[in-house]
Backbone bond lengths (Angstrom), bond angles and torsions (degrees), N, CA, C in turn:
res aa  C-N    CA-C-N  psi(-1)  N-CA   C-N-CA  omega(-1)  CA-C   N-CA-C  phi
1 X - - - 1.448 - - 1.531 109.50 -
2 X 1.189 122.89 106.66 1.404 130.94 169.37 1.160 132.48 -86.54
3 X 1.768 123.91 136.56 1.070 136.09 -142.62 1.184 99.62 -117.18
4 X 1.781 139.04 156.24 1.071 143.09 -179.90 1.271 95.60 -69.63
5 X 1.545 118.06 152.69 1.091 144.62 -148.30 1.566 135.07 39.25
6 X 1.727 100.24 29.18 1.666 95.15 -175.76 1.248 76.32 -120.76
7 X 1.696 102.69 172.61 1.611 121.21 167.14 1.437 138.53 -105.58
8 X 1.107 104.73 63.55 2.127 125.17 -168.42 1.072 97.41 -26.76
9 X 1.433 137.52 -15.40 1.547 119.44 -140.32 1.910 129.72 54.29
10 X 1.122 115.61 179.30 1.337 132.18 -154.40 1.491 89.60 -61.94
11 X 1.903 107.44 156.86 1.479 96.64 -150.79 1.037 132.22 -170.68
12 X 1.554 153.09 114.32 1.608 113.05 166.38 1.666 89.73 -110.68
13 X 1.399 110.94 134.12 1.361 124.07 158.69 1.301 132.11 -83.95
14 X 1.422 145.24 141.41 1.516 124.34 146.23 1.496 118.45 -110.24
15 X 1.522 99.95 147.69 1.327 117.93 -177.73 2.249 107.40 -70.65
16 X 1.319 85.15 116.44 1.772 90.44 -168.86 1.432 97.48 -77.40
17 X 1.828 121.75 16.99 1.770 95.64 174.76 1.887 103.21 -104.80
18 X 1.884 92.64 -26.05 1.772 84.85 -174.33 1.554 91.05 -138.04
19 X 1.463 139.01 27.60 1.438 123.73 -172.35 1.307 156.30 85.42
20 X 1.868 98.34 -26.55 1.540 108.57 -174.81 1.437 93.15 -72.72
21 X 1.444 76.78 145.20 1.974 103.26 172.40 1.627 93.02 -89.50
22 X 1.964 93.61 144.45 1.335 94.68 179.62 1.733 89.62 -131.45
23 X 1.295 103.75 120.59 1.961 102.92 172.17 1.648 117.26 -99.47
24 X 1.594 83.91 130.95 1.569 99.27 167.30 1.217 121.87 -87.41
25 X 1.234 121.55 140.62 1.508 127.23 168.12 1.298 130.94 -57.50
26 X 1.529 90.39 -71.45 1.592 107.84 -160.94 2.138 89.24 -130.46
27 X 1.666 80.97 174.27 1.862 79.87 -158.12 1.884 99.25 -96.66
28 X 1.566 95.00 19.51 1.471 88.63 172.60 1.866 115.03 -120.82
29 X 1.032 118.71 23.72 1.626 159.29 170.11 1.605 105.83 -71.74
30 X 1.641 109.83 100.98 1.312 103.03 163.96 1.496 120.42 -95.38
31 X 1.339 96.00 159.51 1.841 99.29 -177.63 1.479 131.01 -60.80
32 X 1.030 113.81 116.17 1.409 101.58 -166.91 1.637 120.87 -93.01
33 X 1.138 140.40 136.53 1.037 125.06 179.85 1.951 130.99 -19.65
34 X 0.771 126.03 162.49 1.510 115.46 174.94 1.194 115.30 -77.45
35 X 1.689 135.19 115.25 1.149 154.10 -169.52 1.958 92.93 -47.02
36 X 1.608 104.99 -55.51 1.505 100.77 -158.66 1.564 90.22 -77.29
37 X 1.627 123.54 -68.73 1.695 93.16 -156.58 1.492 102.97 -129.94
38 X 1.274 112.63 60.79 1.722 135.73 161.73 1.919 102.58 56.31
39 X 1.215 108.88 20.66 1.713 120.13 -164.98 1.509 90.55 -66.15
40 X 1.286 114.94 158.00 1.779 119.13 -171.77 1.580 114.84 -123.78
41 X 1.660 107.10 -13.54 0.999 131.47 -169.81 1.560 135.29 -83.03
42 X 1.492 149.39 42.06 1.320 151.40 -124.94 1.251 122.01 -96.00
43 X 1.605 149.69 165.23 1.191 151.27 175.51 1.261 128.42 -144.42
């Protein structure tokens, strides 16, 4: 489970507080907070 500011590598994540998927590109891409509700938390 990856946390904002680490780098999971290439990706689609979801935010475990409201859902939005957040996609990574490339495996040098850190996580950025959740666009919809600033959640830090990913899966």
């Amino acid at each position: 489970m990856p946390n904002t500011g680490e780098k999971p590598g290439k990706g689609q994540y979801t935010c475990d507080n409201c859902g939005q998927v957040i996609v990574l590109d490339d495996d040098t891409d850190t996580m950025p907070p959740c666009p919809k509700c600033n959640g830090t938390k990913f899966h």
